[in-house]
Structure formats: C-alpha cells, structure tokens
C-alpha positions as CSV (number, residue, x, y, z in Angstrom):
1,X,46.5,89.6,78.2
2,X,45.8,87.3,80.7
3,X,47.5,84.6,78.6
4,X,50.7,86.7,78.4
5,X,50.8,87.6,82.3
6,X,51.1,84.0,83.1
7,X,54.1,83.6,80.4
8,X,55.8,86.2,82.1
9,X,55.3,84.8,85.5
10,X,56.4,81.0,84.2
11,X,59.4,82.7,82.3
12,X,60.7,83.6,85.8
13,X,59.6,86.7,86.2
14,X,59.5,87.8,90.3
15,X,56.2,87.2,91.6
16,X,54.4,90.6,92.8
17,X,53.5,90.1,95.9
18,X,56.9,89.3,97.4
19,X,58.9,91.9,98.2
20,X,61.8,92.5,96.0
21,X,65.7,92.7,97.3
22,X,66.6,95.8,98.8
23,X,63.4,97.4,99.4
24,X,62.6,97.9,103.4
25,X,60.2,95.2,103.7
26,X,63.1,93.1,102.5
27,X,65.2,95.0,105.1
28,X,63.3,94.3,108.1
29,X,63.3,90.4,106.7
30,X,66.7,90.0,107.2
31,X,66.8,92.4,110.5
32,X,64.4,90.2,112.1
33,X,66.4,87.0,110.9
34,X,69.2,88.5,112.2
35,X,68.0,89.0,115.8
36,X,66.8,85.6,115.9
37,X,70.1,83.7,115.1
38,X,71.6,85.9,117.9
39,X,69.1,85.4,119.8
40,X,69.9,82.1,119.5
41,X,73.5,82.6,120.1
42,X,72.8,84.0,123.2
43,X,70.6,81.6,124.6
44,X,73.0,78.9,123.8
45,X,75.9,81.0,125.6
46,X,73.5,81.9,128.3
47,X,72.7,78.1,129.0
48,X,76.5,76.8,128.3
49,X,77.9,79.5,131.3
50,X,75.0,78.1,133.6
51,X,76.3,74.4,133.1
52,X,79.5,75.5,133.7
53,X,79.3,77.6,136.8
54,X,77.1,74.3,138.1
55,X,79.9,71.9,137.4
56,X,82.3,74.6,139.1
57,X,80.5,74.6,142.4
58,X,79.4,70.9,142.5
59,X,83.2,70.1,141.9
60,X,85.2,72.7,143.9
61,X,82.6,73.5,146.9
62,X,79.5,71.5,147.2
63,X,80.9,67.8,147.1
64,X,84.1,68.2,149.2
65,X,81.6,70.3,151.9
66,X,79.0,67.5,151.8
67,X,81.6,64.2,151.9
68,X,83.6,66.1,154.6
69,X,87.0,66.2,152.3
70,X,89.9,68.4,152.3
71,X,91.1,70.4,149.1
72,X,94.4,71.2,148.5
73,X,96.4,72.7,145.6
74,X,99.6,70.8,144.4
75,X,102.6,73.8,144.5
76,X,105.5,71.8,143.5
77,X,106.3,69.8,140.9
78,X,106.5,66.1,143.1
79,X,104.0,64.6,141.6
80,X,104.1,66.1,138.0
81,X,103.3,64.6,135.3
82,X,99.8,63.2,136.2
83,X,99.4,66.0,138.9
84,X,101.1,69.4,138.5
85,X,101.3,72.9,140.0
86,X,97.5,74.4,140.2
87,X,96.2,71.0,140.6
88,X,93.1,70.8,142.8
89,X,92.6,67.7,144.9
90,X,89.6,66.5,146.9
91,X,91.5,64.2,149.8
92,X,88.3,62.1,151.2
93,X,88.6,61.0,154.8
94,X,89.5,57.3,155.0
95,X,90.1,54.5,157.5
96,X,93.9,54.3,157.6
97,X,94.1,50.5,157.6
98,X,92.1,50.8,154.3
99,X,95.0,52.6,152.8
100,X,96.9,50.6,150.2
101,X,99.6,50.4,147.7
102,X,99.5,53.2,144.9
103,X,96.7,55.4,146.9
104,X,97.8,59.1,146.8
105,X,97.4,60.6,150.3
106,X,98.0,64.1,152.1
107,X,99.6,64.3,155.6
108,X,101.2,66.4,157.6
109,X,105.0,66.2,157.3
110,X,105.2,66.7,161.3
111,X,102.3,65.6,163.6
112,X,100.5,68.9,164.9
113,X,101.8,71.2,162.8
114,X,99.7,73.0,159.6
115,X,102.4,72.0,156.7
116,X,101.2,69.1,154.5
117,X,102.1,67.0,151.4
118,X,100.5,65.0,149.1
119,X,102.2,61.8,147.7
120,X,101.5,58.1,147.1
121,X,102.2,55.1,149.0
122,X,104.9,53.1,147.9
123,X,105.1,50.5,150.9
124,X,104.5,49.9,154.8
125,X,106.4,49.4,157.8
126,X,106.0,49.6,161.6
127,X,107.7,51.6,164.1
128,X,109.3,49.5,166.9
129,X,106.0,49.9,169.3
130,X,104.5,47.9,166.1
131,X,102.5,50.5,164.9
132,X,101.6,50.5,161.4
133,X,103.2,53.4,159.3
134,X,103.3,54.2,155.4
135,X,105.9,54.6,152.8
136,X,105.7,57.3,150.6
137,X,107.3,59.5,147.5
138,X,106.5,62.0,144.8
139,X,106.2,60.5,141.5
140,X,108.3,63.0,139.9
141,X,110.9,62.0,142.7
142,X,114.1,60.0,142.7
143,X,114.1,58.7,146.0
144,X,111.3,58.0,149.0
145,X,110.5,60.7,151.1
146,X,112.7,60.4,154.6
147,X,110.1,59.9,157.1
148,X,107.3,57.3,157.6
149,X,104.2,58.5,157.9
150,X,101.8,57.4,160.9
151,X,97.9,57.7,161.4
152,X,97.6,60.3,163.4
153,X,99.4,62.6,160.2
154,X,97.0,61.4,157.2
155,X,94.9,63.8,156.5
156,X,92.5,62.2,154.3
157,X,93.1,60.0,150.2
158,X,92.6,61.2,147.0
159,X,88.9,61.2,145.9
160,X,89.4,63.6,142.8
161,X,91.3,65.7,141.2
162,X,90.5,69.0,139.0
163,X,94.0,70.0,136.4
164,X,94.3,73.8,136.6
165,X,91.6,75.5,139.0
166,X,93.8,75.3,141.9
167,X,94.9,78.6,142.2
168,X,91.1,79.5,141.9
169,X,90.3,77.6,144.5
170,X,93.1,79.1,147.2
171,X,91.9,82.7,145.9
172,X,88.5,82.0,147.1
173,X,90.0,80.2,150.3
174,X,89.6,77.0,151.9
175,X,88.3,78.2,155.1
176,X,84.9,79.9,153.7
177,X,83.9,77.0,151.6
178,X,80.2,77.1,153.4
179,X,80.1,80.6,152.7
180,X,80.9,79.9,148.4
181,X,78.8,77.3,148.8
182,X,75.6,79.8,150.0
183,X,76.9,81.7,147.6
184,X,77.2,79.3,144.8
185,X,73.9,78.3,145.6
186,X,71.9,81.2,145.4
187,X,73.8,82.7,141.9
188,X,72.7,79.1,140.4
189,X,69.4,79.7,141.3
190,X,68.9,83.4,140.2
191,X,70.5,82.3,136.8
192,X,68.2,79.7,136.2
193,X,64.9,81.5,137.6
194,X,66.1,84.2,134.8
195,X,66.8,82.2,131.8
196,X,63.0,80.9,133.3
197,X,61.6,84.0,132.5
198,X,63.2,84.9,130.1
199,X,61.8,82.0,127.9
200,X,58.4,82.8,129.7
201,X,58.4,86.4,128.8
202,X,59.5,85.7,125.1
203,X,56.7,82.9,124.7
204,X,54.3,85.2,125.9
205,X,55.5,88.1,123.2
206,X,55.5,85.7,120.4
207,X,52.1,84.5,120.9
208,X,50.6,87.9,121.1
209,X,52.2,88.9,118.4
210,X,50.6,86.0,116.4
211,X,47.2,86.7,118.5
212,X,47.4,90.8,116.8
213,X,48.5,90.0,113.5
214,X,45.3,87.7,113.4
C-alpha cells in the first residue's frame, strides 16, 4: 500500500496537502495576489505623482521666488521653433553689461509701461549720449525689431525654460507666486507624511499578521 501511494505521488499525481484549482482556498490565493500587485501599482503611482508635483513647484514656483526671477509665458510665435506659445520662461536678473551676443532677454518694449517681450540679442549700439543699448529680434523673425533696447527696459535673461506649462502657470498667476509656493509646500509635505504612514501602518499589519498566524 504504502509502496503504491508513493508511485502515485511520483507518477504526478497532485500532492494532498495543496489546495487544488478552483476550490476557495485556491480562490483567496489568487485574491490576495491580486491585491498585492495593485497594491503595488498604486504605490508606484502614488510615489510617481509625488515626484512630479515636486518637480512642478521647484521649477514653476520655488526657484524663480528664491533667485528673485521673473516668469513669463511666450504668446506669439517670435521665437518659435526652440520656444513657442505656452512656453514658460524663468528671466534671472542680470547685470546689463554682462549681457552678450545670443542671450535671450525680456524687456519692456517702452520704458515704464507693463507690456514686455522676449527676444535675443543680435548686436549692440549706443545712443548719441553714448549709452550702451542692445539689438534684438525674434528668431522666427525676418527682420530686427525697430527699437534699441536700453538698461533701464531689461527686465531680467533667460535662466530656464519649461515647453508647455505656460498657460498653467498664468492660470495660477504671477503675482501670488509666495502664496503657491505656501501652498506647494504644505501639499508636498502632507503627501509625503501620508505615503509615511501609510508604509508604517502596512508594516505594522503585516507583522501582526505573521505574529497571529504563529
């Protein structure tokens, strides 16, 4: 008999202790492993829109507040192909006699007033007082633009640029930056004090789980 249960067994016969397919132990087997690839899923998801909203508010809010920059958002098509419409720049204060050749800059078109653009230096010149003004044009554009610009109009040169968030970053609004940054801030750190516990709290269930089924 014995000799005969051990043929069977070696002849490929399903072992009687493990629980065969389609019976509800078998169920809850693949329930369980089910929950814990999602699990997964979602923990992976979970950490990959963290990184994301990070990158968002170091790039569009906490950077440009703490260097002092300017952001902007191109409109037109002047500078297309290497910046188009919904562009988001980061102009970065900066000495105007440091300016040079090829820099990208936003200034005021007229001295005083709020409307700006943002083009590149194409070459220098001087008014007849001998102060030092710039050349510029749009590199989509076929000619220079009409009027020198002067230092009191720059307002800052390209530090960075972000393709496609621009009209993001106008619907939040340039002149609450400090308050999306607060803001930014204090959603960053609830996310990550949650996925905290979260891992906590599951660690914790796990292990008394193993601690019962001893």
């Amino acid at each position: 008999m014995a000799a005969d249960l051990t043929e069977r067994l070696l002849g490929g016969e399903a072992d009687p202790t493990e629980p065969r397919s389609g019976t509800p132990a078998t169920t809850r087997q693949r329930g369980r492993r089910r929950t814990a690839a999602w699990a997964v899923v979602g923990r992976f998801l979970g950490m990959a829109a963290m990184l994301v909203s990070l990158f968002a508010a170091l790039v569009l809010i906490v950077v440009p507040v703490a260097t002092g920059s300017q952001t902007y958002t191109v409109l037109t098509k002047s500078m297309a192909q290497k910046y188009p419409p919904g562009t988001f720049m980061v102009m970065k204060p900066a000495p105007f006699d440091e300016l040079k050749y090829g820099d990208v800059i936003t200034f005021q078109l007229y001295s005083g007033r709020p409307d700006v653009e943002t083009h590149r230096i194409v070459g220098f010149g001087s008014t007849q007082q001998g102060e030092k003004t710039l050349i510029t044009k749009g590199d989509n554009n076929g000619a220079n633009d009409e009027n020198p610009v002067r230092a009191i109009q720059v307002k800052g040169k390209l530090f960075y640029a972000v393709p496609y968030v621009g009209f993001v970053a106008n619907f939040l609004g340039n002149s609450d930056r400090g308050t999306w940054t607060v803001i930014a801030a204090v959603a960053l750190i609830g996310c990550g004090a949650i996925t905290v516990y979260r891992s906590v709290r599951k660690t914790r269930s796990r292990d008394n789980a193993a601690a019962g089924a001893q």
